[in-house]
C-alpha positions as CSV (number, residue, x, y, z in Angstrom):
1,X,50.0,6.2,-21.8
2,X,47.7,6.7,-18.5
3,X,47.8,10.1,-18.9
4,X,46.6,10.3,-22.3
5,X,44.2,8.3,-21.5
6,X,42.8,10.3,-18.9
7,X,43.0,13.3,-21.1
8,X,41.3,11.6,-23.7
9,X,38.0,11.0,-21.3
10,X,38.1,14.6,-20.3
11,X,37.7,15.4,-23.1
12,X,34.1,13.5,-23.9
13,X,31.2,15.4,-24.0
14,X,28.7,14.3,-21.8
15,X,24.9,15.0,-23.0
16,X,21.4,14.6,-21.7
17,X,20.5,12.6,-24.8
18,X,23.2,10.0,-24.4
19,X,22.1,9.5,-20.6
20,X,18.7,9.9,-21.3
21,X,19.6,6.6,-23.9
22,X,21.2,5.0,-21.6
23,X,18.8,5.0,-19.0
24,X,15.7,3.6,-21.4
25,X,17.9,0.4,-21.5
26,X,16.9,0.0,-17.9
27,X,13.5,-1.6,-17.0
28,X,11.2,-1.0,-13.7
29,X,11.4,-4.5,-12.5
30,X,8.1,-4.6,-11.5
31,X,5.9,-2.9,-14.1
32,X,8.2,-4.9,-17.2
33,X,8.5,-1.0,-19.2
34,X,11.9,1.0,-19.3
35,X,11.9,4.0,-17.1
36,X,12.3,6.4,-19.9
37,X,9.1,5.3,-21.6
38,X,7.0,5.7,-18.1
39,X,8.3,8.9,-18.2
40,X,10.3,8.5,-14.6
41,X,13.9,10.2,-15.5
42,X,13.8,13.9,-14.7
43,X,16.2,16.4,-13.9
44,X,19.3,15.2,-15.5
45,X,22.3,17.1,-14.4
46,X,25.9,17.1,-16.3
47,X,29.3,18.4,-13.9
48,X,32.1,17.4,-16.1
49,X,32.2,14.3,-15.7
50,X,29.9,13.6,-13.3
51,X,25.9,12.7,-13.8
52,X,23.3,12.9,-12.0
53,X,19.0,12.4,-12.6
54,X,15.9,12.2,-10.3
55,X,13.9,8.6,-10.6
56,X,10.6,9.3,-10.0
57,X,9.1,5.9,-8.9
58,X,5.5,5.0,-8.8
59,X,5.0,4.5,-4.7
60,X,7.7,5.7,-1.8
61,X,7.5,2.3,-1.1
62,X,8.9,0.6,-4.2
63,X,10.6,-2.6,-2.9
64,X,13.3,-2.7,-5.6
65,X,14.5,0.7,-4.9
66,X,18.2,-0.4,-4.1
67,X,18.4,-2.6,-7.2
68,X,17.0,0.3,-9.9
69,X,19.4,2.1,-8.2
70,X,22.2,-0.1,-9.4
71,X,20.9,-0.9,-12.7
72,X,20.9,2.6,-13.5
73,X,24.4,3.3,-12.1
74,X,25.8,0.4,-14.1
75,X,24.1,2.0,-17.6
76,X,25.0,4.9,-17.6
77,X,28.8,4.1,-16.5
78,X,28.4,1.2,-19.6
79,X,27.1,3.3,-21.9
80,X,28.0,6.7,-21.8
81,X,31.6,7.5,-22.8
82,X,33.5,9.5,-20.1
83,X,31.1,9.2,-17.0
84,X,32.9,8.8,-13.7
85,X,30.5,9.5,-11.1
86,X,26.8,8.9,-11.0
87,X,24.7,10.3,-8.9
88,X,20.8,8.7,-8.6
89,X,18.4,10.8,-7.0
90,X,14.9,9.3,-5.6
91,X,11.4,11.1,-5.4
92,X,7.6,9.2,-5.9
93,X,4.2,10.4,-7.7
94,X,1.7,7.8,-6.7
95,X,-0.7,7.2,-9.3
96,X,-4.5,7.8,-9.4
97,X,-7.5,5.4,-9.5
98,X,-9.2,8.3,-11.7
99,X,-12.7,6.7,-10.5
100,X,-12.1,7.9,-7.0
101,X,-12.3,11.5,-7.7
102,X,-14.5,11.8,-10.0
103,X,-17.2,9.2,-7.9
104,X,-16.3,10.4,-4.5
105,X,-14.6,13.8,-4.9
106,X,-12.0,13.2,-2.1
107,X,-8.6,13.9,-2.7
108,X,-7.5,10.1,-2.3
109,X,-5.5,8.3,-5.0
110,X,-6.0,4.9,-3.8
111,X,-8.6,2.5,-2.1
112,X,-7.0,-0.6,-0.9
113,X,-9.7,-2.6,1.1
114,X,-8.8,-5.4,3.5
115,X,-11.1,-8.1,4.3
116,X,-11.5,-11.6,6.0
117,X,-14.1,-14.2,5.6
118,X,-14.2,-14.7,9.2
119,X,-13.4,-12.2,12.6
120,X,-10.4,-13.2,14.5
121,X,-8.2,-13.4,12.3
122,X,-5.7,-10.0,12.4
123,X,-7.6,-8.0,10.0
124,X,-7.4,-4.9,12.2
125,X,-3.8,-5.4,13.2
126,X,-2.6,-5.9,9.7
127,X,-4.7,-2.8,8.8
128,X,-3.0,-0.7,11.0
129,X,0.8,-2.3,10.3
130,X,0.3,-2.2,6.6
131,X,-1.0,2.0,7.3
132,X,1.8,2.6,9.0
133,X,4.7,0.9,7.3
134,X,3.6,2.8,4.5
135,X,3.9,5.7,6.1
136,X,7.1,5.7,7.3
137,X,8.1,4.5,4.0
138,X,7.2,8.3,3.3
139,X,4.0,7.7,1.2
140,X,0.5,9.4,2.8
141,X,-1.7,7.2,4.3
142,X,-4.7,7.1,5.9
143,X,-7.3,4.6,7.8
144,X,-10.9,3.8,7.4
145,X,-12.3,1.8,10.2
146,X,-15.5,0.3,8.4
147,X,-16.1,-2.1,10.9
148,X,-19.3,-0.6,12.1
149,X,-19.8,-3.3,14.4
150,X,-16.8,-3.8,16.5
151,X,-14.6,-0.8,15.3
152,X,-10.8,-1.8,16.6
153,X,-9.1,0.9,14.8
154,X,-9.3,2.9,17.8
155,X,-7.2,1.0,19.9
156,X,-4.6,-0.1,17.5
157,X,-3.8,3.8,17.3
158,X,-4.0,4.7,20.6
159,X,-6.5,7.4,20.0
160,X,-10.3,8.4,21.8
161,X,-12.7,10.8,21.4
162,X,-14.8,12.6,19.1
163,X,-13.0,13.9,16.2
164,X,-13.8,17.7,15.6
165,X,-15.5,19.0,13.0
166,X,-14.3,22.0,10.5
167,X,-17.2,23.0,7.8
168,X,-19.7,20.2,8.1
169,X,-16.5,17.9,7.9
170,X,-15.3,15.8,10.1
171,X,-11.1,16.0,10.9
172,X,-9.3,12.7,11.1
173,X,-7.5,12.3,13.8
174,X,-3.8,11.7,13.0
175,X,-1.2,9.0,14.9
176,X,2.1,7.7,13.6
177,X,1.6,9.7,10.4
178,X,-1.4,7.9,9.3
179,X,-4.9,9.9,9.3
180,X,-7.8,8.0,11.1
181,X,-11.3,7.8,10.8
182,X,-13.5,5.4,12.3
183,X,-17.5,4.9,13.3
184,X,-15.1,4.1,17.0
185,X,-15.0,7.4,17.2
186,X,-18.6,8.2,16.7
187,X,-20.3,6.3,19.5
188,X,-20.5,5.6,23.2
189,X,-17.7,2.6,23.8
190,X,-18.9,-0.8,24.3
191,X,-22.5,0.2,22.3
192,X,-23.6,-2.3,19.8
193,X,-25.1,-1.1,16.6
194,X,-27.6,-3.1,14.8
195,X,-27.5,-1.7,11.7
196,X,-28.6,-3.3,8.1
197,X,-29.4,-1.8,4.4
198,X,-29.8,1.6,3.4
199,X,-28.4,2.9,7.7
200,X,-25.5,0.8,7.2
201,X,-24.9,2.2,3.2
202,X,-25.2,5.9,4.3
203,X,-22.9,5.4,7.3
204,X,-20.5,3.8,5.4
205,X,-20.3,6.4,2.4
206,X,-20.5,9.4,4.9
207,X,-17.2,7.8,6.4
208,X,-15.6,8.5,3.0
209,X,-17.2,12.0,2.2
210,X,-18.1,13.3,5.5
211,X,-14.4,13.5,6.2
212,X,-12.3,16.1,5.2
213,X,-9.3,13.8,4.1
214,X,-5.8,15.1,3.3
215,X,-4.6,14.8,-0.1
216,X,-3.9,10.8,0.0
217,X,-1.4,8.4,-1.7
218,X,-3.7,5.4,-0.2
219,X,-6.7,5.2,2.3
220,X,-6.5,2.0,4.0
221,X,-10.2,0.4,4.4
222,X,-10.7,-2.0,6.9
223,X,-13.8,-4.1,6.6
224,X,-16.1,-6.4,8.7
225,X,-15.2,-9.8,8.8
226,X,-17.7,-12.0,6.3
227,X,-19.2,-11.2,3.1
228,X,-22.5,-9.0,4.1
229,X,-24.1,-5.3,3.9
230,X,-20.7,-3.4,4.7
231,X,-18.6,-5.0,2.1
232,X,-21.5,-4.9,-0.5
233,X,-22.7,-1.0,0.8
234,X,-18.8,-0.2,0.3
235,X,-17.9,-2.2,-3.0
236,X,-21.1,-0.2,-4.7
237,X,-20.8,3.1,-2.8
238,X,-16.7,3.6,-3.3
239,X,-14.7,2.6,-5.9
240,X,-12.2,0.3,-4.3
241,X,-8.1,0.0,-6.4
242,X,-7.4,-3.1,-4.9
243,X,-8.4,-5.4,-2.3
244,X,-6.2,-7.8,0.7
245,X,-7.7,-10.7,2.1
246,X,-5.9,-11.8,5.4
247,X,-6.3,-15.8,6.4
248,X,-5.2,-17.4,9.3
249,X,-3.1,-20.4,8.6
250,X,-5.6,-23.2,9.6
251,X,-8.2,-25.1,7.2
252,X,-11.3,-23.6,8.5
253,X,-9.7,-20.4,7.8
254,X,-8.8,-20.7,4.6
255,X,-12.3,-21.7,3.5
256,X,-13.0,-18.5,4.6
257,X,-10.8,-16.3,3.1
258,X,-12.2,-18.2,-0.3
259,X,-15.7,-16.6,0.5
260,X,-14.5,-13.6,1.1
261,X,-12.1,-13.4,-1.9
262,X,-15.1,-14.7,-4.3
263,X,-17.2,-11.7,-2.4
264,X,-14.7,-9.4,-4.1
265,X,-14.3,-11.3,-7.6
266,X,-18.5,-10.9,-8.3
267,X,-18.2,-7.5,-7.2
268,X,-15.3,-6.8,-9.9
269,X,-12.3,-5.7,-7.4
270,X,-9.1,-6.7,-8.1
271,X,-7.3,-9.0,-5.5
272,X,-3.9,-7.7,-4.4
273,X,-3.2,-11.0,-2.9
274,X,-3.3,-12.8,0.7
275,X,-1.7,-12.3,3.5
276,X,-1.4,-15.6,6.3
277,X,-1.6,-13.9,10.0
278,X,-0.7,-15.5,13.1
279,X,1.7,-18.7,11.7
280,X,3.5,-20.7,14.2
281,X,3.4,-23.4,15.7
282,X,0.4,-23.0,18.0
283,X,-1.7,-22.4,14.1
284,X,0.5,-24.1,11.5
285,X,1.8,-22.3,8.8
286,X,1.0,-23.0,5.0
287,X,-2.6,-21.6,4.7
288,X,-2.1,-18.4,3.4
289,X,-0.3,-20.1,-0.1
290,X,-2.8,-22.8,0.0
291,X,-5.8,-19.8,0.0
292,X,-4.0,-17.5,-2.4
293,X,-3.6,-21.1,-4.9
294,X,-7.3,-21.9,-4.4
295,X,-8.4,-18.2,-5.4
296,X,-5.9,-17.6,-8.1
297,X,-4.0,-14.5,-6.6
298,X,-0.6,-13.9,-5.8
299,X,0.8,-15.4,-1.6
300,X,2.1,-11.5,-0.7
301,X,3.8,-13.4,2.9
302,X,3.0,-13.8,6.0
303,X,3.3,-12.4,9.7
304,X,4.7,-15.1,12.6
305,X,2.3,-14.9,15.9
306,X,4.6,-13.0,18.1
307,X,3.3,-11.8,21.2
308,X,4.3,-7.9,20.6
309,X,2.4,-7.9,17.9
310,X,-0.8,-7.9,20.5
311,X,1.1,-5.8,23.0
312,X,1.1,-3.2,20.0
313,X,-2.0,-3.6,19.6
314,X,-3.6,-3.3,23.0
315,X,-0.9,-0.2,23.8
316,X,-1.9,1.5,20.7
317,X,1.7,1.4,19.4
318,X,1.7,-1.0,16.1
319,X,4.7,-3.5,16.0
320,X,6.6,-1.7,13.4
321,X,6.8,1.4,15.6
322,X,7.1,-0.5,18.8
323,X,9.8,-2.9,17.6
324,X,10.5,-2.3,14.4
325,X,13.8,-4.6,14.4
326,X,11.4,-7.4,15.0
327,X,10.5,-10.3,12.6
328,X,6.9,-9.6,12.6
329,X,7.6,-5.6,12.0
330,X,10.1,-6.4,9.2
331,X,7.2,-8.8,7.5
332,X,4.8,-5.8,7.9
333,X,7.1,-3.6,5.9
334,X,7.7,-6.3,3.2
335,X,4.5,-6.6,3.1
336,X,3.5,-2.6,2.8
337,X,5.9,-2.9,-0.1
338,X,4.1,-5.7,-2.2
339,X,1.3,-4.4,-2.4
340,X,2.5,-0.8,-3.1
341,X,4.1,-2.4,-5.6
342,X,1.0,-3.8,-7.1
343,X,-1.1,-0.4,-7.0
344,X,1.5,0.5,-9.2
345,X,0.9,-2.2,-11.6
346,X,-2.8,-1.7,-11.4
347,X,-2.5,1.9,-12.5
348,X,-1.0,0.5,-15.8
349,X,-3.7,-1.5,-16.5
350,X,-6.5,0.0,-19.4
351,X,-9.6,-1.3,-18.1
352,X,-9.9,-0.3,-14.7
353,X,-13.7,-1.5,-14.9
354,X,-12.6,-5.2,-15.3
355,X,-8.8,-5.3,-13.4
356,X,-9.0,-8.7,-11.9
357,X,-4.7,-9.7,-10.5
């Protein structure tokens, strides 16, 4: 009886259609469409009775990787007489904020701005965490310092000097797989600038276009603390996919963060959620939800105050390359993740004019 059986499934033919079928029963958790319909199945290969397919996901640093995985497995196996094996290959397109290119003509698919209502509060360090962590989750990444008054990139990469320059262009620098950029670079350390209107505008947008970027699934932008010049030169000047505000868990804080998240509402860019830095017990812990309720956004987590994080910082080796097995680097990935995840979501939207999370 087991034999005929087994001679019975040999004999089933396998075809593309019926896994291609099976697969558009199986959703992408986080943008609520099947994968076939978002177009993300290619490559579908059939070895007697063994299957396998590519899943292109939206971001190298989908979050739910492991469980599309499964889901897809468990289909195909279901629903597609004869399959024994199934073998679920991974690769990532990254979708494009259309505006960027045509506005800017850089090749950058994504703007993902990260602000704070007040200084003090991490912004820089969960700049450079968030650059990196996406990086090594393979996507490419770069960093715009647009703190034109106290520029900490820098330091948080380990890097100095003046960046050279190829055809009127400037070249990034490059650290940890994430391209750099930043005004840092630019002037004599420890100068002030006092810089406001159309100085501040031009030096901002010539830190976008006087670069010459490589071809970018996300350039990080990290903003002056507050709600002045830089983040209205920048929110006019560059068309931004998405922006992060990063609180600190306290109420004073939090207030804060509101500003700065209301900055980013009147100026029509979308608001990828908040991030609570520094929680503990020395701070409290609880701000970031209360902030993220308050504005109406999504809580994307938060990062403990661990005292490697500001060793990584002043070394110019970020946590999650320092010590990545460490709570505070593992929260940095997380995070990374989330908000990958909601680019993604973004690009599905219609009306990229009025995207408001």
């Amino acid at each position: 009886m087991f034999g005929r059986k087994q001679e019975h499934k040999n004999d089933t033919t396998i075809t593309e259609a019926a896994v291609v079928k099976a697969l558009s029963t199986v959703q992408e958790p986080e943008l609520h469409q099947d994968l076939v319909t978002l177009n993300m199945v290619r490559d579908v290969t059939i070895q007697g009775n063994q299957v396998g397919f590519t899943v292109v996901l939206t971001t190298p640093a989908c979050p739910l990787k492991g469980r599309i995985e499964q889901e897809c497995v468990a289909a195909v196996k279901e629903l597609v007489p004869g399959v024994d094996q199934v073998q679920v290959r991974f690769d990532a397109q990254v979708r494009s904020d259309n505006r960027i290119a045509s506005k800017l003509n850089i090749p950058v698919k994504n703007i993902i701005a990260v602000a704070s209502g007040k200084g003090g509060v991490g912004k820089s360090t969960v700049s450079t965490n968030l650059a990196v962590s996406l990086a090594l989750d393979g996507a490419k990444v770069g960093v715009l310092d647009a703190d034109i008054y106290g520029p900490n990139i820098p330091m948080m990469f380990g890097l100095s000097g003046k960046p050279r320059v190829d055809q009127n262009k400037m070249v990034p620098f490059e650290a940890y797989g994430v391209e750099v950029i930043s005004m840092g670079f630019l002037v004599p350390e420890g100068k002030a600038l006092v810089w406001r209107g159309p100085m501040l505008h031009k030096a901002i947008q010539q830190l976008f276009t006087d670069v010459r970027w490589g071809e970018l699934d996300y350039l990080i932008v990290d903003l002056p603390p507050g709600t002045g010049d830089a983040q209205l030169s920048l929110a006019q000047s560059v068309p931004l996919t998405g922006g992060v505000i990063v609180t600190m868990p306290q109420a004073v804080s939090v207030s804060d963060a509101r500003r700065g998240a209301e900055a980013f509402q009147q100026l029509q860019v979308p608001i990828l959620g908040v991030i609570e830095n520094m929680a503990g017990e020395i701070f409290g812990r609880g701000g970031g939800e209360e902030a993220a309720r308050l504005i109406g956004v999504e809580f994307l987590g938060r990062i403990g105050l661990e005292p490697k994080v500001r060793v990584g910082g002043d070394d110019g080796r970020p946590i999650v390359i320092a010590a990545p097995e460490s709570e505070a680097a593992q929260a940095f990935r997380a995070l990374a993740q989330k908000i990958a995840a909601r680019i993604s979501i973004l690009s599905l939207t219609p009306d990229p004019e009025l995207r408001i999370i």
